[in-house]
Each structure stands twice: as structure tokens, then as C-alpha cells.
C-alpha positions as CSV (number, residue, x, y, z in Angstrom):
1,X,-225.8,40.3,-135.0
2,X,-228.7,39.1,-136.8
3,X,-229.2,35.6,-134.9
4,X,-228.4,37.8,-131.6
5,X,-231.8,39.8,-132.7
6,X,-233.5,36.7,-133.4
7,X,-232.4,34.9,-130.1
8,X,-233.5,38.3,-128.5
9,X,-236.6,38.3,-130.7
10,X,-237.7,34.8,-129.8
11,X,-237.3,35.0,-126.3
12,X,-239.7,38.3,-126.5
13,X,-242.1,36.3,-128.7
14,X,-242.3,33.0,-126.8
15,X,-242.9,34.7,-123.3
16,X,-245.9,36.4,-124.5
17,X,-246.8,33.9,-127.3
18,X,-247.3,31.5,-123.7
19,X,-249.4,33.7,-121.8
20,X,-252.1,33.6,-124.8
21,X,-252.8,33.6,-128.3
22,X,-254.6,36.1,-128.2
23,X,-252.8,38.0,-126.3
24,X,-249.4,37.5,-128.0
25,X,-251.0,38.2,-131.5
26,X,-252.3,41.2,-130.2
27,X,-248.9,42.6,-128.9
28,X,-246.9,40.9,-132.0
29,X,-249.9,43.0,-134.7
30,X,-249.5,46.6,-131.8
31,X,-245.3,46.4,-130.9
32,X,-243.5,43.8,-133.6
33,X,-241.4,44.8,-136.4
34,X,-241.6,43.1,-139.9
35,X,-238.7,41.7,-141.3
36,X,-238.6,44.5,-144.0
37,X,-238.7,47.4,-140.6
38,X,-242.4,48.3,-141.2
39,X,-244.4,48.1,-138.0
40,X,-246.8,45.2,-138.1
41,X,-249.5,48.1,-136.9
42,X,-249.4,49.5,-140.2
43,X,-250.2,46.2,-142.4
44,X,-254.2,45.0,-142.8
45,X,-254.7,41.1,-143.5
46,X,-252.6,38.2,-144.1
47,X,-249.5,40.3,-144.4
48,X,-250.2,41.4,-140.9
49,X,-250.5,38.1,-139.7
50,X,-247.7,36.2,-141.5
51,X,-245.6,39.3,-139.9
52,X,-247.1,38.6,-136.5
53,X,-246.3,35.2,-136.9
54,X,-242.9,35.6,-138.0
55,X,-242.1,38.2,-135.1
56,X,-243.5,35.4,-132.5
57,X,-241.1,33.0,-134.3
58,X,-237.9,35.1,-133.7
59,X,-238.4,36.9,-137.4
60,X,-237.8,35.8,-140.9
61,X,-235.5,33.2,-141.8
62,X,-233.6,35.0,-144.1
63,X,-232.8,37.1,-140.5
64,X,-231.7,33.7,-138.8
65,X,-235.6,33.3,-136.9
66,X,-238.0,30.4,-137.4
67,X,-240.6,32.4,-139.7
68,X,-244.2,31.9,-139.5
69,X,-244.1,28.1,-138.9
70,X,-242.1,29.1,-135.4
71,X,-244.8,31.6,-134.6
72,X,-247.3,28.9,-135.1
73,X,-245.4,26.3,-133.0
74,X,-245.3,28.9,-130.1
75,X,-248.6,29.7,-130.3
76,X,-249.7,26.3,-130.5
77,X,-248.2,25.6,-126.7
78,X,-250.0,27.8,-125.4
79,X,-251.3,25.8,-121.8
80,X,-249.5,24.6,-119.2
81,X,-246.4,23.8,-120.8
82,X,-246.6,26.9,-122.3
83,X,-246.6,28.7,-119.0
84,X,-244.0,26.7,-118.2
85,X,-241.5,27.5,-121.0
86,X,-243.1,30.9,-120.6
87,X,-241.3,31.5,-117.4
88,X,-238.2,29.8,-118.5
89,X,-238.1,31.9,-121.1
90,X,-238.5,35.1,-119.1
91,X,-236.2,34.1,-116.0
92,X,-233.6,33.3,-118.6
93,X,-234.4,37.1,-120.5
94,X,-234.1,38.4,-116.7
95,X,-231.0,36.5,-116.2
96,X,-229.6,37.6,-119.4
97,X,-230.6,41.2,-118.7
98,X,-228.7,41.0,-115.1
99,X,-225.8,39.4,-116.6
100,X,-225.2,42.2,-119.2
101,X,-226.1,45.1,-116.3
102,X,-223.5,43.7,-114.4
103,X,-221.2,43.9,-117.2
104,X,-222.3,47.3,-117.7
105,X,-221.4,48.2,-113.8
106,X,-218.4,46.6,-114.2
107,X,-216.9,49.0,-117.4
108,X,-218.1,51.6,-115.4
109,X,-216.8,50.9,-112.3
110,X,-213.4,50.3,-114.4
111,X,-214.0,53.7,-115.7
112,X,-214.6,55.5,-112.4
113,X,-211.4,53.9,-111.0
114,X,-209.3,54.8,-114.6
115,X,-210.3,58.5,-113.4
116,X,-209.9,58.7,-110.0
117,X,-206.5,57.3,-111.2
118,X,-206.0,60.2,-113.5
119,X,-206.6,62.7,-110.4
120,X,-204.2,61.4,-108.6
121,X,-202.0,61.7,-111.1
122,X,-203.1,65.8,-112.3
123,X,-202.9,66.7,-108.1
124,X,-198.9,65.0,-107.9
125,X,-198.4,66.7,-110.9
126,X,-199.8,70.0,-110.0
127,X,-198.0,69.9,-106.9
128,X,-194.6,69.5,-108.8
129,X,-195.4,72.5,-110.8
130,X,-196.5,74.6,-107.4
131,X,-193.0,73.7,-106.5
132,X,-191.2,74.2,-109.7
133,X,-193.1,77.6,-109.3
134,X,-191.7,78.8,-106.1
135,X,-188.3,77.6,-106.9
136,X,-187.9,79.6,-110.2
137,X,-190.0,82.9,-108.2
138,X,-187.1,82.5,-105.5
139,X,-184.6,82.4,-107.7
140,X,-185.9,84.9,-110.1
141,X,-185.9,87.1,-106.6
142,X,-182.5,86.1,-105.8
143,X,-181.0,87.0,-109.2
144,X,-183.0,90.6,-109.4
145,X,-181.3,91.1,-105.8
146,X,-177.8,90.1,-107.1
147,X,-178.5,92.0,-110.5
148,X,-179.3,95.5,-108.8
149,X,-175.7,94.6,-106.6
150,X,-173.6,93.9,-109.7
151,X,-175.0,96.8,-111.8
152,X,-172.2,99.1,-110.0
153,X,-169.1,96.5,-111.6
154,X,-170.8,97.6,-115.4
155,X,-168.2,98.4,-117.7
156,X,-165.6,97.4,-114.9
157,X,-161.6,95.5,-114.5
158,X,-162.8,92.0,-113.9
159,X,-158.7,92.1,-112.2
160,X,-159.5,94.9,-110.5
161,X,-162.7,93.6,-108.5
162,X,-162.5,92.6,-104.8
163,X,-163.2,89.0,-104.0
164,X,-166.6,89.6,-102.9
165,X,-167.4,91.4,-106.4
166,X,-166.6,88.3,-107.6
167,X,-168.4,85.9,-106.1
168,X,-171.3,88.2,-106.5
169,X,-171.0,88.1,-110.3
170,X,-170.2,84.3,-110.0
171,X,-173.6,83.9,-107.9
172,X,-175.7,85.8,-110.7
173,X,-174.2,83.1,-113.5
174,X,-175.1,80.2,-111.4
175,X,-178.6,82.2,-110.6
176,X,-179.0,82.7,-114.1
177,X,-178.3,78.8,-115.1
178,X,-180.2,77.9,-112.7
179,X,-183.3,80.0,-113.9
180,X,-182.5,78.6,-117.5
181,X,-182.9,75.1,-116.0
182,X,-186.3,76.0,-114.0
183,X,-188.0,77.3,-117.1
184,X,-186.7,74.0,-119.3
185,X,-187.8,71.7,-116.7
186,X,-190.6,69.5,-117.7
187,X,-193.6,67.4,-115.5
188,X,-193.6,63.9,-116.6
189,X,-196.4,61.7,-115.7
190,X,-195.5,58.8,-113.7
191,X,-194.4,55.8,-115.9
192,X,-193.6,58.3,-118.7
193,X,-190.5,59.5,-120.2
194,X,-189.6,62.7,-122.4
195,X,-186.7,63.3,-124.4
């Protein structure tokens, strides 16, 4: 983590430290970070300027940076090779910058699909439990009906009863199994098993 700040915090320091002294000890003393976290805006004198130096050279090098004798080196190309590394230094920042967006997109587009995925698979499963929902209504209907038809064999000779009393009782047990079933039955996602 630390030389991935320090790689960052070179790359920052060398494209301004190329533009201009000036210029980069200027934004290193108003926007850099000492080593210990204190803004460099906030120190006076040669602290200031070893910390501008050191933020130009990538940070301290107990942090994994170059220190002040890498802030120095920068600023000492500034020029036309300067500029040049200067905009090497930015096209690669750019470059790394698009690399890592792109990354970004991709997770996200990975994301987006892992959801629309997870619709699809709430709307097959609602639509199992809208049918599993009219089949237990009809049959709850069904066994009502046959209930209010068998309510006259109460207390009655099983022998005795005609062959369509019967099967009229025999209807409401399978009815009634049936129902039983209906209200046990479960909505497994696709892939998934229950027990």
C-alpha cells in the first residue's frame, strides 16, 4: 500500500515538479501532505521545504519515496527533458487512471448483469407462487363446495351411503390432501435444492 502511495505520489510530484520549480514548490508547500499527515501549508521554513521536497520525491523513505534528494533530482530537470518526462508521466497517470475506470465499469457492469439476473429469477418465482395461489384458492373452493354436500352424511352408516355419497366423501379426502400438499409446497430458486 505504501509504495502504491508513493508510485502515486511521484507521479503527482514529477508532472508538476516538470512544468516549473517554482511552480511545483508552490503546489507541493499549498496541496502536499508530510510524511507525518500534517499539511505542508501549515509548516514555516526548512521543515516546509524538506516536506515539499519529499512530497515531490514520492514522500519519505521510511514510506517507500525518494525523500528530499528525489524532490531535488525532479526539480533539477526541470527544461526540456523535464517537459518531456512531464508528459510521460502524466499520459502514463491518464493511462493508469482509464485502466482502473474501466475496471470500475467492468465490476459494475458485472453487478448490473448479477441483478438483472436476480429479477429474472424473483418474476419466475413469483409466477410459480401466482400459480400455486390459484391452485390451493380452487381447491380450497372445491373442498368448501364438497364440505357443505357431505355435511348431510354427519353422524351417518358409512354401509349405508349410496355410491355417490361415497365418492363425494372420497373427493373431499383427496381435496383435503391435496390442500395439505399446496400449503407445504415450497419455491426453490433455480439451481437450488430444499430438503
Amino acid at each position: 500500500m505504501a509504495a502504491g502511495g508513493a508510485g502515486a505520489g511521484l507521479a503527482a510530484g514529477a508532472s508538476v515538479a516538470f512544468m516549473a520549480p517554482t511552480a511545483a514548490m508552490w503546489i507541493a508547500t499549498t496541496f502536499g501532505v508530510s510524511s507525518t499527515g500534517t499539511a505542508i501549508s501549515t509548516l514555516t521554513g526548512a521543515a516546509a521545504t524538506k516536506a515539499a521536497l519529499a512530497w515531490l520525491g514520492g514522500g519519505a523513505l521510511s514510506a517507500g519515496g525518494t525523500g528530499i534528494a528525489g524532490g531535488q533530482a525532479l526539480l533539477a530537470l526541470a527544461g526540456p527533458v523535464g517537459w518531456t518526462i512531464a508528459g510521460a508521466t502524466l499520459l502514463t497517470s491518464i493511462l493508469l487512471f482509464s485502466k482502473n475506470r474501466a475496471k470500475l465499469n467492468k465490476e459494475k457492469n458485472e453487478e448490473i448483469e448479477a441483478v438483472k439476473r436476480n429479477i429474472e429469477a424473483i418474476k419466475e418465482m413469483d409466477g410459480k407462487i401466482s400459480e400455486i395461489l390459484t391452485r390451493t384458492n380452487d381447491v380450497r373452493t372445491g373442498l368448501n363446495s364438497n364440505f357443505q354436500d357431505c355435511l348431510s352424511l354427519f353422524s351417518g352408516d358409512y354401509t349405508t351411503f349410496s355410491d355417490d355419497d361415497k365418492n363425494k366423501l372420497g373427493a373431499m379426502v383427496n381435496l383435503t390432501k391435496t390442500l395439505s400438499a399446496l400449503y407445504c409446497k415450497q419455491i426453490v430458486a433455480e439451481g437450488e435444492s430444499h430438503d
